[in-house]
N, C-alpha and C positions, 0 to 999 in steps of 0.2 A: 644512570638507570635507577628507577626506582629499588628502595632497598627492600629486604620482605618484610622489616616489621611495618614498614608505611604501605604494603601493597594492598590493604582492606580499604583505607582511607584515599588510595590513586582509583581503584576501582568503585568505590563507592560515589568519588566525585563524576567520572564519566558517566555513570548509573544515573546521576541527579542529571547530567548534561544531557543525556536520553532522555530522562521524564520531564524535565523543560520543554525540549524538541517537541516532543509528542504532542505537549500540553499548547502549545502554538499552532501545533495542525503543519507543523514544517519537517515536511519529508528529506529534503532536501540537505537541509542541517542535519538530519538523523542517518543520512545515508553516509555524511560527512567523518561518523565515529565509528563508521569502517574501515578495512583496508581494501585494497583497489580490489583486490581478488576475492574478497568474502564472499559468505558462503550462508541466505540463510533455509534452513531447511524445517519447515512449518510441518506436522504429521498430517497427513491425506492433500498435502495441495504439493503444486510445485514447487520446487527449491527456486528462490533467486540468488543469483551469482552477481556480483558487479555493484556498483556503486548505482546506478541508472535503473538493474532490475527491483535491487534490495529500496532506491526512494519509492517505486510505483506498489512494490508491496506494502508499502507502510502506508503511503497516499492511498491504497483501498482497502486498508484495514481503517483508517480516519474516514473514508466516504462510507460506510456500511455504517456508520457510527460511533465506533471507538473514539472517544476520546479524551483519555487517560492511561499510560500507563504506572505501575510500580512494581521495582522489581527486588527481591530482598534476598539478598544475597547468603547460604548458606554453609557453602563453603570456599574456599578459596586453597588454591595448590601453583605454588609458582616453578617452575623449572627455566633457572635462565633468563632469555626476553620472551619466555611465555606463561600462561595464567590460564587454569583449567578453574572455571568459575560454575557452583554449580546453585543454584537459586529455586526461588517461586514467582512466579509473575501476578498480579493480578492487571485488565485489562475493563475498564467502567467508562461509560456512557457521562453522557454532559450533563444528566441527572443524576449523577453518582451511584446509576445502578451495577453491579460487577454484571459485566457480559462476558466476562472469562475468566481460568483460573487454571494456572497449572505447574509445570517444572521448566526449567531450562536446564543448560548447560551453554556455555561460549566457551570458547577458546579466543584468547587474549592475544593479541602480540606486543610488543613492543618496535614500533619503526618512526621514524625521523620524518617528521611533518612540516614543510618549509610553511614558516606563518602563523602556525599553530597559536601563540599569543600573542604574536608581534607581526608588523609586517614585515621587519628585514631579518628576520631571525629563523632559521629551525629549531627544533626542539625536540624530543624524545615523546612520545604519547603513548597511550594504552588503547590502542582497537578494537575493535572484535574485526575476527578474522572467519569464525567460523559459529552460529549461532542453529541450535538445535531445542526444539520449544514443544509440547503436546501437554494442549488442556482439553477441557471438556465440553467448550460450544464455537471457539472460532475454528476449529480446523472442518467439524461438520457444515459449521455456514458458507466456509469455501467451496466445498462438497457439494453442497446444494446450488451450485449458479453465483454465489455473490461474486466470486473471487475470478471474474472473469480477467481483472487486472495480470493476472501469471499468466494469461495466454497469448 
């Protein structure tokens, strides 16, 4: 298990392995750096639950135009095999304009991912398990019809 002086530096690399995903337009991979059961809960839209809800949420934050994000980590608290992460996001268009901005917080786990850097290997990785976000223009655009994807 990760120790806690490295857990800025295990969470910061999952952090870059998100804003790759994104930066790809691949939901898919990004639904991947959850746990089966995650949870993620956008202020004014639906929560997606699951691996399957959380890619389509991302896949219609990428189709509305999002595409980038960055997420910069503010604090970190680890208890155990879990990680109370609490951040800013920003979220910017293919012309680098920021079309969103705001807070998080994740709840991290720690669980055993066969494959995770090898094929015949399990390993230990850092999740998110439960993911809780409110800025100041993507939760309105859901609001307004974009976010037809949560329904």
């Amino acid at each position: 298990m990760t120790q806690t002086t490295d857990i800025h530096a295990a969470i910061r690399a999952a952090d870059d392995e998100f804003e790759a995903a994104f930066a790809k337009s691949d939901s898919t991979r990004l639904s991947n750096l959850y746990t089966d059961e995650a949870l993620v809960m956008p202020t004014g839209a639906e929560s997606a639950k699951g691996k399957a809800a959380i890619a389509a949420f991302w896949q219609g934050a990428m189709d509305m135009g999002i595409k980038s994000a960055k997420l910069d980590i503010q604090e970190l608290e680890q208890h155990g095999d879990t990680v109370i992460d609490v951040g800013l996001y920003t979220l910017k268009s293919a012309d680098d304009e920021v079309l969103d901005q705001g807070k998080y917080i994740v709840i991290w786990k720690m669980k055993m991912v066969a494959g995770r850097y090898t094929v015949t290997c399990s390993t230990a990785a850092w999740l998110r398990s439960k993911v809780l976000f409110c800025g100041w223009a993507f939760c309105p655009m859901l609001l307004m019809g974009y976010g037809s994807f949560l329904t």
